[in-house]
N, C-alpha and C positions, 0 to 999 in steps of 0.2 A: 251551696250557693256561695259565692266570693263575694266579697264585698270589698268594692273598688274603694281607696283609699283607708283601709282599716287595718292599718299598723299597729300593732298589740305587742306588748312582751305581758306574758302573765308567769307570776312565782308564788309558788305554794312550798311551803314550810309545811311538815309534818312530823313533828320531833315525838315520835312517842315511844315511851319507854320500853327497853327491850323484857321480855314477860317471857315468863313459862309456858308455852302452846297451850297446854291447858286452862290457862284462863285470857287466853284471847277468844274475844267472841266470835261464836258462829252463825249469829243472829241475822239479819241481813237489815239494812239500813232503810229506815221505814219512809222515808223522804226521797225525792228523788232532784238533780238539781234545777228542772223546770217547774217544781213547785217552791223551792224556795226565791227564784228572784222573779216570779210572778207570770201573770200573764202575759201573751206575747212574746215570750223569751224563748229560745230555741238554741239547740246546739249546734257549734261552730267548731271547734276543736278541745283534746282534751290531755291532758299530761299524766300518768300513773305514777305513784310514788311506792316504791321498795325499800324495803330494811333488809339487813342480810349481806354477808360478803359476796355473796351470789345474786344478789336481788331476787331471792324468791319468794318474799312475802311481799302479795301487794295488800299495800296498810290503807294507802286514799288514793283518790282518782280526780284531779282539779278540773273544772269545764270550765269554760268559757262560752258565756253563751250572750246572742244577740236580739235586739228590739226592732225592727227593722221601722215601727211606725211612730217612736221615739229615738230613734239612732243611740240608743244608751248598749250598752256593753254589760256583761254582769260575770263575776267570775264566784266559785265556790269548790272548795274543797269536800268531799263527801268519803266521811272517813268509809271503811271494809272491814277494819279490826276493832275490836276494842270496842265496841258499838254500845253505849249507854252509860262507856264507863267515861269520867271526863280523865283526857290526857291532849298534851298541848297538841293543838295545832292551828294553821293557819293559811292564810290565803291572802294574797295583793294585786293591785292592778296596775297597768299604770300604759299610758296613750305612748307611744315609740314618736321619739323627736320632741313631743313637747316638753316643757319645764316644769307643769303641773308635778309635785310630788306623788308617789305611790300612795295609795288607797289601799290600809292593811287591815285586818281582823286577824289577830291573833288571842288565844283563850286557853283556857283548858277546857272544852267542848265536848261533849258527849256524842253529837250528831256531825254536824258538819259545821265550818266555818264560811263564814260569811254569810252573805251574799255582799260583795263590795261592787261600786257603779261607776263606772268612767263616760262622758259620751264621747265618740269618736268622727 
């Protein structure tokens, strides 16, 4: 679904440290991003992040997801690697044209960052 006037830039940070394959996790992330920014929220688009001169490892996956009966916005990084272990990352929001400052969570995070909220 589009949503007529919702101009979005979303940036996700995902700075995590380069590790020996074997002790990146294989686990799978036990969260998913419609349960952390709550009910109502639904996916709208999403950005993959890679380490690697080749981008072969995907590390996290940022979504962007929407409230259609609060017009709020929610974006979250949900790490893929490293899963339990904290290593930094992060996630920001921010409404395209307005002056509002970016909305960031950045951590050293185990699961995932954010959930951060813009309305649009």
């Amino acid at each position: 679904m589009i949503i007529r006037g919702l101009s979005l830039i979303v940036c996700a940070v995902a700075l995590i440290a380069i590790a020996d394959p074997a002790t990146a996790s294989a686990k799978r992330n036990p969260y998913t991003a419609e349960q952390v920014c709550g009910a109502g929220f639904y996916k709208i688009d999403k950005h993959r992040l890679y380490s690697g001169s080749r981008y072969t490892t995907h590390l996290a996956t940022t979504f962007l997801l929407y409230n259609g009966a609060t017009g709020q916005n929610c974006a979250v990084t949900m790490k893929r690697h490293f899963i339990g272990r904290p290593t930094t990352t992060g996630v920001s929001l921010k409404v395209k044209g307005k002056r509002r400052p970016w909305v960031v969570d950045q951590d050293a995070i185990k699961y995932y960052a954010g959930p951060v909220y813009r309305t649009a």
